[in-house]
VOGU-3710 file (C-alpha; in Angstrom, 3 decimals, decimal comma):
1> xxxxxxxxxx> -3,798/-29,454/15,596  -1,512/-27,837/13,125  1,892/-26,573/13,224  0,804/-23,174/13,048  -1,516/-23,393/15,980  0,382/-25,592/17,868  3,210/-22,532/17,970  0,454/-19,800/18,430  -0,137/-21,873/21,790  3,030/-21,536/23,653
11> xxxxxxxxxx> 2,493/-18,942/25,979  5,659/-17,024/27,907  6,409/-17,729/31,436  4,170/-17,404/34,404  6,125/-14,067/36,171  3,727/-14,608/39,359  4,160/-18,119/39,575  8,253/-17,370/38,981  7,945/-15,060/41,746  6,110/-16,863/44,463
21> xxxxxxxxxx> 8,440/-20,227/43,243  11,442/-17,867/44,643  9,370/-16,377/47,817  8,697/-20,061/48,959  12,524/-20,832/48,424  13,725/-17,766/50,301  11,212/-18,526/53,374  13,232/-22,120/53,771  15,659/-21,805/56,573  18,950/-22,044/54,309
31> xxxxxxxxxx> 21,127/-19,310/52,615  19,547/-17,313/49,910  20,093/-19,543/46,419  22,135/-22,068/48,439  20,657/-23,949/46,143  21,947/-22,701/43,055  21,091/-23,566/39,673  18,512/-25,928/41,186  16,561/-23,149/42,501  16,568/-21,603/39,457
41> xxxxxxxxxx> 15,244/-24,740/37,751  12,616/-25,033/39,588  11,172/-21,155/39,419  11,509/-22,284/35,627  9,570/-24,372/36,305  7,144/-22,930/37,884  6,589/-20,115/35,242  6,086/-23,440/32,758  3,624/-24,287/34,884  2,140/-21,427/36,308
51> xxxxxxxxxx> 1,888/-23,012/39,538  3,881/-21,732/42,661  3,809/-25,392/44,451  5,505/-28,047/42,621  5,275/-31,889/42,658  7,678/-33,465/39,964  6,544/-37,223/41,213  6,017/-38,553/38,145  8,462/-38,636/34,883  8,813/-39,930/31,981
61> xxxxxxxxxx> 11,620/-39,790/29,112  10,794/-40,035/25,174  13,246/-41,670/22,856  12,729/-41,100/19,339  14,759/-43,437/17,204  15,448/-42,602/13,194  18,105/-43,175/10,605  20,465/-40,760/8,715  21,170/-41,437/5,270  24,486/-39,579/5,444
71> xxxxxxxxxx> 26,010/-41,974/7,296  26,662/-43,131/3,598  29,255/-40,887/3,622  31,642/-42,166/6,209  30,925/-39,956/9,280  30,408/-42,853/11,589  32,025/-45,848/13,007  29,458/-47,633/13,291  26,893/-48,886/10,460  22,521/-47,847/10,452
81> xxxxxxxxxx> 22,263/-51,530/12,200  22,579/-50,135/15,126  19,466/-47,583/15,352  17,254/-51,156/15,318  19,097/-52,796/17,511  19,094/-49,984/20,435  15,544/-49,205/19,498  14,996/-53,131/20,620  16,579/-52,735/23,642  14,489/-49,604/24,225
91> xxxxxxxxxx> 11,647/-51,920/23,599  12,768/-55,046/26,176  13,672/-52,113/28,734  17,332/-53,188/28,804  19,475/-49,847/27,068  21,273/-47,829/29,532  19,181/-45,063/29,431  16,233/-47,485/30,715  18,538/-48,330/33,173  18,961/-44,820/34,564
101> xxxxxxxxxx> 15,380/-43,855/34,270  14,487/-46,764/36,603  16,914/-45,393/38,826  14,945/-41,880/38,478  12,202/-43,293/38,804  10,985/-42,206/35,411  9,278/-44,288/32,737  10,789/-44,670/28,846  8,640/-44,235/25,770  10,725/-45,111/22,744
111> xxxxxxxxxx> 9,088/-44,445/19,394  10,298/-45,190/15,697  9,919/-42,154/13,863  11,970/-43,691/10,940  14,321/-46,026/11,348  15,576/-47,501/8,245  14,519/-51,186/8,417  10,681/-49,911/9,932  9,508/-52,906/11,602  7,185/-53,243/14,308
121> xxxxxxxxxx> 9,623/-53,595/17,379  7,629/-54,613/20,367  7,690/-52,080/23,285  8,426/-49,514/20,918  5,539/-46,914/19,301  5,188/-46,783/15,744  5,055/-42,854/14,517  7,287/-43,750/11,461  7,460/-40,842/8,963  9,257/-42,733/6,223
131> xxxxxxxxxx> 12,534/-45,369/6,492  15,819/-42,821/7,215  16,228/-39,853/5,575  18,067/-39,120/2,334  22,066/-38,535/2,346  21,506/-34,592/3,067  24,944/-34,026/0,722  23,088/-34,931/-2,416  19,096/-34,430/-1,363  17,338/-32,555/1,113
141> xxxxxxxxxx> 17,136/-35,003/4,122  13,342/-34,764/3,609  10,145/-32,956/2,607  9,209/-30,343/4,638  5,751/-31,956/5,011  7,888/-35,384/6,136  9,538/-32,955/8,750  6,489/-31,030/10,083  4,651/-35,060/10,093  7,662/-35,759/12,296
151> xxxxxxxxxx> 7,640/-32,816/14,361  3,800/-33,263/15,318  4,061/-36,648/15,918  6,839/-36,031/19,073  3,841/-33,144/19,765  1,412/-35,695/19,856  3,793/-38,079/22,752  4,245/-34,928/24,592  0,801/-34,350/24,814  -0,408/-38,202/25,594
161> xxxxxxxxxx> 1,969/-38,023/28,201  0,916/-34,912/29,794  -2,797/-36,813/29,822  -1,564/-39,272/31,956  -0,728/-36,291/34,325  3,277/-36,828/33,758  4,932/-33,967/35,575  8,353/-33,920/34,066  9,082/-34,657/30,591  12,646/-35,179/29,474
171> xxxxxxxxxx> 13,545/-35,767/25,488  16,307/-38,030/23,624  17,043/-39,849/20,522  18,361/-42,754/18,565  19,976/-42,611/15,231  23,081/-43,761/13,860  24,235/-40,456/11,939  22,883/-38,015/14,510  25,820/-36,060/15,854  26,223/-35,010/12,160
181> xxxxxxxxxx> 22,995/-33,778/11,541  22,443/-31,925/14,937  26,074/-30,083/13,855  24,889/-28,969/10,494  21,152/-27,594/12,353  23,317/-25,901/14,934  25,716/-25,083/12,481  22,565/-22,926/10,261  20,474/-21,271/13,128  23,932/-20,070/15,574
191> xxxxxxxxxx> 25,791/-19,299/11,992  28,557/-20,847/13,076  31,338/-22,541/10,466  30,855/-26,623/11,048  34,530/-26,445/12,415  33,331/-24,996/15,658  29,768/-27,117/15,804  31,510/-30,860/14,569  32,355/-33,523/17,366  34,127/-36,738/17,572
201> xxxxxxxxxx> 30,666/-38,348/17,876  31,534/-42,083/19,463  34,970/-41,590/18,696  36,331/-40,630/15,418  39,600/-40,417/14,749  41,541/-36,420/13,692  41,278/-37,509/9,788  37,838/-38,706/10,495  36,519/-35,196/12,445  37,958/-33,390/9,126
211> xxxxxxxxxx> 35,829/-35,810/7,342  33,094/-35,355/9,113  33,325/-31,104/8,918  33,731/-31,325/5,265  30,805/-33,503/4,777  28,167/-30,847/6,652  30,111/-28,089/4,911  28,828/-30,140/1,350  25,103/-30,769/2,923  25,007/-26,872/3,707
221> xxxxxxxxxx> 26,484/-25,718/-0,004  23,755/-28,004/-1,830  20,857/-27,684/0,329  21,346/-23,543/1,429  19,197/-23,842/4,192  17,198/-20,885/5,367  18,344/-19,794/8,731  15,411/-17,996/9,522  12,929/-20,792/8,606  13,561/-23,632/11,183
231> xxxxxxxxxx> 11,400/-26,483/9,565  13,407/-25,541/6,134  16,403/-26,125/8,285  15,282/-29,105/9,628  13,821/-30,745/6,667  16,777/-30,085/4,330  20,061/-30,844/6,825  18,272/-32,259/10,125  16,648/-35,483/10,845  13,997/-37,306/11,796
241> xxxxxxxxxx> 14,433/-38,033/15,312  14,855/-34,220/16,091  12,393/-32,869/14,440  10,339/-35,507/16,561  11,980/-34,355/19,448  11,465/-30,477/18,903  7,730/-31,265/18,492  7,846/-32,677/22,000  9,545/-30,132/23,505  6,853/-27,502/21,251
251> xxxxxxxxxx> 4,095/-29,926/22,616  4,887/-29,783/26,328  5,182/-25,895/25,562  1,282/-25,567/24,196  -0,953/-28,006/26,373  -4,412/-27,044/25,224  -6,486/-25,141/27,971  -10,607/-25,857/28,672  -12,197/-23,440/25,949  -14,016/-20,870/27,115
261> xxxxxxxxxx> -13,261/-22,599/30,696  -14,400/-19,463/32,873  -17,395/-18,253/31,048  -18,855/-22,040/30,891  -18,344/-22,103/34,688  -19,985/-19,008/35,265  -22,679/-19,605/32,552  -23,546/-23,067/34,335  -24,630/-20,978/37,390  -23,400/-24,278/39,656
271> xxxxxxxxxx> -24,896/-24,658/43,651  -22,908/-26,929/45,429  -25,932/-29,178/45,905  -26,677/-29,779/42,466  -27,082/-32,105/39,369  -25,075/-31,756/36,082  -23,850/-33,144/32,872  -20,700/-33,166/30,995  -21,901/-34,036/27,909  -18,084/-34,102/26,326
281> xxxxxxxxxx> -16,034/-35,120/28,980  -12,728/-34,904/26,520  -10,012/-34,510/28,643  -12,062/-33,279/31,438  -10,928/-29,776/31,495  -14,324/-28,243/32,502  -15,696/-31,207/34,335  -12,620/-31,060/37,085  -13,833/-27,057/37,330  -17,463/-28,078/38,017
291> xxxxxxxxxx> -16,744/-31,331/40,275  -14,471/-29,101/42,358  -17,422/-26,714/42,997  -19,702/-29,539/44,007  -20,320/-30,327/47,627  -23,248/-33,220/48,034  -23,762/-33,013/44,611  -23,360/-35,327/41,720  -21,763/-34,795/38,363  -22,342/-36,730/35,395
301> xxxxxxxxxx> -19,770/-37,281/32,938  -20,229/-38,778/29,683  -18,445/-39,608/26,459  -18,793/-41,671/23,002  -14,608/-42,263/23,430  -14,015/-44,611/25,717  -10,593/-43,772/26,160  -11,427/-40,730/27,485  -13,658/-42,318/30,251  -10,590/-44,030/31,014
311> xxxxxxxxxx> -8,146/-40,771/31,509  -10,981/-39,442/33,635  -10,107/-42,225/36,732  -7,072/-40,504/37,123  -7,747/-37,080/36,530  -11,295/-36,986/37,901  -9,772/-39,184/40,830  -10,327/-36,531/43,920  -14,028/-35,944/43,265  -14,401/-39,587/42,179
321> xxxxxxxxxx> -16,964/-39,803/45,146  -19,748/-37,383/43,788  -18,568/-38,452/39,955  -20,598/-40,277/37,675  -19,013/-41,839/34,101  -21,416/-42,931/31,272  -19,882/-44,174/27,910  -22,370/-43,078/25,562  -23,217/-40,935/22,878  -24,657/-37,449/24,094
331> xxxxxxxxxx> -28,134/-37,524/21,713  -29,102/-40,590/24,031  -29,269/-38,145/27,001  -33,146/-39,311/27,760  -32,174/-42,898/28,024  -28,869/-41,929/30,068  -30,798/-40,212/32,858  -33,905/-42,635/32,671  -31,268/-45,179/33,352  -29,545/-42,863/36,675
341> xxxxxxxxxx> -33,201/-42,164/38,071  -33,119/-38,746/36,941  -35,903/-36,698/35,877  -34,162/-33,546/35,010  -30,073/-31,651/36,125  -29,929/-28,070/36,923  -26,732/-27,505/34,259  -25,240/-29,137/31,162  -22,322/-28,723/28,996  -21,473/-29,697/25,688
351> xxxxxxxxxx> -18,161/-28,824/23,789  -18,925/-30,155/20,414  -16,261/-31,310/17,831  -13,663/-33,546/18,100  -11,585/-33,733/21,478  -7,788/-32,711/21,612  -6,765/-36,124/22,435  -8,648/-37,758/19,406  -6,328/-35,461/17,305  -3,219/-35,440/19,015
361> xxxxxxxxxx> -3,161/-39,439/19,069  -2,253/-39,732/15,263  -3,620/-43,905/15,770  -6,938/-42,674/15,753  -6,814/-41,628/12,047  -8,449/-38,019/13,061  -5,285/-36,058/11,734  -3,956/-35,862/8,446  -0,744/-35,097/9,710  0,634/-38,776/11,005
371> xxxxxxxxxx> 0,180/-41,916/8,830  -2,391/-43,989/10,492  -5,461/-46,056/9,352  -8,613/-44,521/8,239  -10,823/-44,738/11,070  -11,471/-41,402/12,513  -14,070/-42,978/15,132  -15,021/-41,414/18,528  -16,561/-44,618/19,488  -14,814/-47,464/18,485
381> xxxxxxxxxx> -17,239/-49,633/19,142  -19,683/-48,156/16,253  -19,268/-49,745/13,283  -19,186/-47,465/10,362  -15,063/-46,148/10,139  -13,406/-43,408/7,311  -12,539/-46,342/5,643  -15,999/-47,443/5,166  -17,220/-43,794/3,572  -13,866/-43,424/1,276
391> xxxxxxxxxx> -14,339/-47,131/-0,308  -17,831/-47,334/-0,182  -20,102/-44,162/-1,059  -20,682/-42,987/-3,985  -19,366/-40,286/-5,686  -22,064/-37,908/-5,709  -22,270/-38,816/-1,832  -18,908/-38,032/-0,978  -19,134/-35,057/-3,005  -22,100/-34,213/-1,297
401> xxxxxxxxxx> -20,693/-34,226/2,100  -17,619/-32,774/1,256  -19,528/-29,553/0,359  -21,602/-29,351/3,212  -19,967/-30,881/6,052  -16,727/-29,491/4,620  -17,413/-26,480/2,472  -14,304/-27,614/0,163  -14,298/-25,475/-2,987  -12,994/-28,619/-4,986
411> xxxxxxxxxx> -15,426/-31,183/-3,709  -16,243/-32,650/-6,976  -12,922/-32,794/-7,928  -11,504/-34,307/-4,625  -14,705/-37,094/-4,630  -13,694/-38,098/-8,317  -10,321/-38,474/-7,462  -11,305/-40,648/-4,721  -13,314/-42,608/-6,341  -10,707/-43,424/-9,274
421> xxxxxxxxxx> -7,991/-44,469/-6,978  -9,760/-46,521/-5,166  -10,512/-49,004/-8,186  -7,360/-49,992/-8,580  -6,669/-50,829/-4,577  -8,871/-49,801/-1,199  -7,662/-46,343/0,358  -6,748/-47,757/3,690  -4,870/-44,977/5,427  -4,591/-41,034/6,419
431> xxxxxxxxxx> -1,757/-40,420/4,675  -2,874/-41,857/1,473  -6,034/-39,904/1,100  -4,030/-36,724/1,794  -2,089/-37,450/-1,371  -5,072/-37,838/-3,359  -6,929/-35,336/-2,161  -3,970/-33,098/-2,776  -3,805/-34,473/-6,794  -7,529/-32,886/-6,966
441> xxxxxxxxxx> -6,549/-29,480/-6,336  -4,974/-26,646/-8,211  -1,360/-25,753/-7,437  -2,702/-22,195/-6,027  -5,225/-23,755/-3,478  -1,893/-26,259/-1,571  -0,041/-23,354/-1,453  -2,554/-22,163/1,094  -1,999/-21,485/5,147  -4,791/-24,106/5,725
451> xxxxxxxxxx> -3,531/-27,369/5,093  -5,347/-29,029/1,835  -6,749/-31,873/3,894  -8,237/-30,117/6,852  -12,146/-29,738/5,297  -12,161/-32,402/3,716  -10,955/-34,271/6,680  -13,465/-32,799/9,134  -16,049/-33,183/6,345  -15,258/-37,400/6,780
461> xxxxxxxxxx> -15,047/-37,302/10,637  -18,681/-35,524/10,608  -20,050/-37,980/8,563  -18,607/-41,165/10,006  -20,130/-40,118/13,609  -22,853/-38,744/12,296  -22,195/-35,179/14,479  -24,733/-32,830/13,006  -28,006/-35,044/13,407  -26,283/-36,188/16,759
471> xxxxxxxxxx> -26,018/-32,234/17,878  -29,455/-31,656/16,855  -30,759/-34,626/18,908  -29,228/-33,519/21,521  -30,473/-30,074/21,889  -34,158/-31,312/21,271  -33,649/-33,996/24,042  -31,547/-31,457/26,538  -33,748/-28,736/27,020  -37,014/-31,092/28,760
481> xxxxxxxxxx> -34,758/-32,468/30,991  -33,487/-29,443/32,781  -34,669/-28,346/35,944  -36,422/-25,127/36,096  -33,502/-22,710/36,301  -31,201/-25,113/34,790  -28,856/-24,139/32,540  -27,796/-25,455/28,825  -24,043/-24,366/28,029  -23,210/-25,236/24,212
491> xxxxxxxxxx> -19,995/-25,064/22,400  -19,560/-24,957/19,032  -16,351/-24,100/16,689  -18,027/-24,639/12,976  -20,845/-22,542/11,543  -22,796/-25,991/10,490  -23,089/-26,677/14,402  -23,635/-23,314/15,463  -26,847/-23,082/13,083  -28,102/-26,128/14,541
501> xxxxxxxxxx> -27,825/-25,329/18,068  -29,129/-21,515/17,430  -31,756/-22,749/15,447  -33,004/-25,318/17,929  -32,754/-23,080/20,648  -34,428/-19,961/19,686  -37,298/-22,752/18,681  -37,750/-23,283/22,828  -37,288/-19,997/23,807  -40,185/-19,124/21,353
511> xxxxxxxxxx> -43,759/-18,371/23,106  -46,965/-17,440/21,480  -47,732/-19,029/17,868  -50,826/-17,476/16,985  -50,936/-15,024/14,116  -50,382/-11,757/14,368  -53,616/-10,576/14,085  -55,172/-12,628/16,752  -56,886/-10,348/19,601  -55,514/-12,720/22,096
521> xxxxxxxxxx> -53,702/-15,777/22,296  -55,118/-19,491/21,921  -52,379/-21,969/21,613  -51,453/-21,097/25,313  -47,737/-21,648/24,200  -44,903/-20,343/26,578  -41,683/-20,357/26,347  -39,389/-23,115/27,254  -36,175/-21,392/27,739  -34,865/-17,830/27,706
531> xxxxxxxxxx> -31,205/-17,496/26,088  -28,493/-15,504/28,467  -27,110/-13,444/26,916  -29,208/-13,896/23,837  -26,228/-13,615/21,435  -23,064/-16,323/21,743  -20,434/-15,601/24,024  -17,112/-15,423/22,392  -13,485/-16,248/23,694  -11,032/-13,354/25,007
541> xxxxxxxxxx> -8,530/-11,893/22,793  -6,103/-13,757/25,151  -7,679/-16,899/25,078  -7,260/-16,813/22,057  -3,294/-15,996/21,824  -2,886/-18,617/24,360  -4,999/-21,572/23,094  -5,608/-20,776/19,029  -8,183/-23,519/19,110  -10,262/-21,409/20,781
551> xxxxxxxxxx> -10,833/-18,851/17,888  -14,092/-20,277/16,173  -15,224/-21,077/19,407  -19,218/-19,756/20,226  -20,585/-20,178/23,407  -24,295/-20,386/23,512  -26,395/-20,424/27,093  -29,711/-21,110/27,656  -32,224/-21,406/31,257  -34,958/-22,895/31,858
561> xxxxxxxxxx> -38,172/-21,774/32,388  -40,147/-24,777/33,375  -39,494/-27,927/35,219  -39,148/-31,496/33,230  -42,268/-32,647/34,696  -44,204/-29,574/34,358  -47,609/-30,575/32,493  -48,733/-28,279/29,995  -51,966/-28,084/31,786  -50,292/-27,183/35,141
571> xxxxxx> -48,315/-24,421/33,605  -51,373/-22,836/32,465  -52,866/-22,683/36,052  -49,715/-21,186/37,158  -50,504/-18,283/34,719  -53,444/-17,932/35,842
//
C-alpha cells in the first residue's frame, strides 16, 4: 500500500453507529452522560468502528524507539545512550510503561525505527529506517522518502495488530531528543512561535528552556518547512519515531475492507447446505461472510501463505466447526478436492494478487517501501525467492518480464542496471533494488504519483510465484469441478490477469464449433458455463473512496451448466 492510498482509505465516522453508541448509553439506568467524557469516548469509538456494541478486551500499545541528531546541540540532559537502553528494557518487558500495560491488561510492541546504534535488540521489532536522524539545525532531519518509509512502517504494526483482532490500539515513543522535535512539528502545523510549543522535557533548567527555544527557532529558519505539507514537515524538523507513530495512528484509521465483499456474496448464490472454496483466504474477509451464511455446510479455505492459514484460527474461530483449511496453492484445486472426497462445490472464490497482509508486513520483502530482504514469496516453503530472479536471470529475462508482467516503460534500462550492480556484490534487499531501479530512470519518470518501484516490483512478485500460469491453471481446473449451478467468482486488479481469466472463461461458456456454414451441428459441443452478468462487475464509487485498493478491481462470475461427473455422452441424451 502506498501513502497515497493508505490516506484515500480513512473513511469519516460512522454517524449511525455514533448514534446508537449514545441510545444504548442513555437506556442504562444512570443520569444522562453521568459518565462524562467516557461516554463520549466510547461513541468515538463506535463511529471508528462502525459498530454500536463494543468489546475493548484486547489491547495492545506500540513503542517506536528512534534517535534525534539534535540532541547535538545541547537540548537534553541526558545523552542518545539512552534510546538503546529503554528500547532493551522494552525488549525484556521491564520499562515502566510495560509495567502499566500489564496492569491494563494490554500487550507492548516496541519497534526500532532508528535508533542510533541499530542493533538487533531481542524482544524488540526491527523496522529501522536509517541510524537517528540528522541535527535538523544544519540538515533536514531526513528524506522525505526516509519519512514516508517510517510512516508506513508504524502503518504496517497498526495493521498486523488489527489481524490479530486487537481492539484498542494505543501509540508511544522512545527517543532521546523527542520533546524537541515534537515542539518544532507542533510549532509548523498550529503556527505557533516555539516559545509557546517548548517544554522542560525531563527537566531542563530556565537557561536551558531558552536554549532549547532558540535551537527549534534555528531548525525552522534553515529548513522552512511547509505547513501545509505534513510529510515535508515531518521529514525536515520531525523524527523518526513520530512519523512511525502517525503511520499507526493513519493505519488503524484505513483497515482494508473485503473487495467487492457484497457483490462476491451475492454472486456466489450461497444455500446454507452447501460446498465452497476460498481459493485466497488472505485475511479472510469474504470467507467469514460465506461461513456465517453456512448452516450444515462446509467451507473450504485455502492459501499458498501459511501465515494466513494461521490468522484464520482466530478469526475463522466461530464457524471453525463447518471450516476446512488447506495450505496449498489454488492451481492444485483437482488434487485438493480429490484429497477431501469431493467431486465438485456449488461456489468458489478467488481474489487474485497479493494479500494485504503480505504487503503491509514489510519482512516479507513484497513492498518497496520498508527495507527488508528480497524474498517476496507467498509460500515460503517454495524455493525460488526475488533474490533468486535479481542475481540470477539474465538480462534479456528480466527485461522480459519487466515488460510484460510489469509494463515498465524503462525495462531495458532498469534490467541493465540490475545486472551491472550486481557484479560487483549480490542485490540482497528491497531497499537496494529500489535505488537501482531508480538510477535507470529519467528524472521526469521519479517525479511521478506512482512510486518508481511499484511495476517493476509487481513485475518480480509475478514471476517469483509464478501467478499468471498459476491463474490460468486454475480457471481450466475450476470450472469441471463445480456442481451444476455452481458458481465461479474471480477477482482480478491487473489487466494481465483479467485477460487470462476472460479468456479462459468465455472458452467454457462457448457451445457449437462447427463452421458456420454447417446445416447442423456435429461436434455436439455445449456449453460449460454461462457468464452472469456477461461483462465484469466493478466496485462502487464508494468502495472505492473508502478502500482505494479496490479501484482496478474486476469481478468476473460464471455458473455452471453441467455437473463434474456429467459424461459427454449423458449430456447428449439429456438433449435429446
Amino acid at each position: 500500500m502506498e501513502l497515497d492510498e493508505l490516506l484515500a482509505a480513512i473513511t469519516p465516522a460512522d454517524q449511525s453507529a455514533m448514534d446508537g453508541c449514545r441510545k444504548n448509553w442513555d437506556a442504562i439506568a444512570k443520569p444522562l452522560n453521568g459518565l462524562g467524557h467516557l461516554e463520549e469516548m466510547l461513541v468515538r469509538v463506535a463511529g471508528a468502528t462502525g459498530k454500536t456494541d463494543l468489546s475493548l478486551g484486547t489491547k495492545a500499545v506500540a513503542v517506536f524507539c528512534a534517535d534525534n541528531g539534535v540532541v547535538a546541540q545541547g537540548v537534553t540532559q541526558t545523552g542518545q545512550e539512552v534510546t538503546l537502553a529503554v528500547a532493551k528494557a522494552l525488549g525484556e518487558g521491564c520499562s515502566s510503561v510495560c509495567h502499566m500495560a500489564r496492569v491494563a491488561g494490554a500487550k507492548v510492541v516496541p519497534v526500532d525505527v532508528g535508533i542510533l546504534a541499530h542493533a538487533p535488540v531481542p524482544g524488540v521489532r526491527d523496522l529501522s529506517v536509517r541510524p537517528g536522524t540528522a541535527d535538523m539545525t544544519k540538515d533536514p532531519a531526513m528524506s522525505r522518502e526516509e519519512a514516508q518509509t517510517a510512516l508506513m512502517a508504524g502503518a504496517q504494526i497498526a495493521m498486523e495488530l488489527d489481524d490479530q483482532d486487537i481492539a484498542l490500539l494505543a501509540a508511544g515513543e522512545m527517543g532521546i531528543g523527542n520533546t524537541t522535535t515534537t515542539a518544532a512539528v507542533t510549532s509548523v502545523l498550529l503556527d505557533l512561535p516555539p516559545s509557546v510549543t517548548a517544554g522542560r522535557g525531563a527537566g531542563l533548567s530556565d537557561a536551558g528552556l531558552v536554549h532549547k527555544v532558540t535551537v527549534i527557532q534555528r531548525a525552522l529558519v534553515q529548513n522552512q518547512p511547509n505547513r501545509k505539507d505534513p510529510l515535508d514537515v515531518l521529514s525536515k524538523v520531525g523524527g523518526l519515531d513520530i512519523a512511525a507513530m502517525t503511520g499507526f495512528y493513519l493505519g488503524a484509521a484505513a483497515r482494508n475492507r473485503p473487495v467487492l465483499l457484497d457483490e462476491c456474496i451475492e454472486a456466489l448464490n450461497i444455500r446454507p447446505d452447501g460446498i465452497y472454496l476460498d481459493g485466497t483466504l488472505g485475511r479472510a474477509g469474504h470467507s467469514r461472510e460465506i461461513a456465517r451464511r453456512l448452516t450444515t455446510g462446509r467451507l473450504i479455505c485455502v492459501d499458498r501463505d501459511q501465515a494466513a492459514l494461521d490468522a484464520a484460527q482466530d478469526r475463522l474461530k466461530d464457524w471453525m466447526d463447518r471450516v476446512t483449511l488447506v495450505h496449498s496453492n489454488f492451481d492444485q484445486l483437482d488434487v485438493i478436492l480429490d484429497r477431501l472426497g469431493l467431486a465438485g462445490v456449488d461456489g468458489m472464490l478467488f481474489d487474485l494478487g497479493v494479500s494485504s497482509p503480505q504487503l503491509d508486513d514489510g519482512s516479507r520483502g513484497f513492498s518497496y517501501m520498508a527495507d527488508a530482504p528480497l524474498d517476496m514469496r507467498m509460500d515460503r516453503s517454495e524455493g525460488l525467492t526475488a533474490a533468486d530472479v535479481v542475481n540470477q536471470w539474465s538480462q534479456e529475462e528480466l527485461r522480459r518480464i519487466l515488460s510484460q508482467y510489469g509494463e515498465e516503460r524503462y525495462a531495458s534500462s532498469i534490467a541493465a542496471a540490475i545486472v551491472r550492480r550486481r557484479q560487483d556484490k549480490p542485490i540482497e534487499t528491497t531497499l537496494e533494488l529500489v535505488d537501482i531501479i531508480k538510477s535507470a530512470m529519467p528524472a521526469r519518470a521519479l517525479k511521478e504519483k506512482q512510486h518508481p518501484a511499484k511495476r517493476s516490483f509487481q513485475a518480480i512478485r509475478i514471476a517469483v510465484n509464478d501467478e499468471l500460469a498459476s491463474v490460468d491453471r486454475m480457471v481450466r481446473a475450476a470450472v469441471p469441478r463445480l456442481n451444476r449451478g455452481g458458481r465461479l467468482a474471480v477477482i482480478t486488479f491487473h489487466s494481465l490477469e483479467d485477460r487470462i481469466v476472460k479468456t479462459d472463461l468465455a472458452e467454457f461458456a462457448k457451445g457449437c464449433t462447427c463452421p458456420p456454414d454447417f446445416p447442423v451441428c456435429v461436434c455436439g459441443k455445449t456449453p460449460d458455463v454461462k457468464l452472469t452478468p456477461r461483462k465484469p462487475i466493478l466496485p462502487s464509487e464508494r468502495e472505492v473512496e473508502e478502500n482505494p485498493r479496490a479501484r482496478s478491481a474486476k469481478l468476473r462470475v460464471a455458473e455452471k451448466l453441467k455437473d463434474p461427473t456429467q459424461s459427454f455422452c449423458e449430456i447428449g441424451r439429456e438433449m435429446e
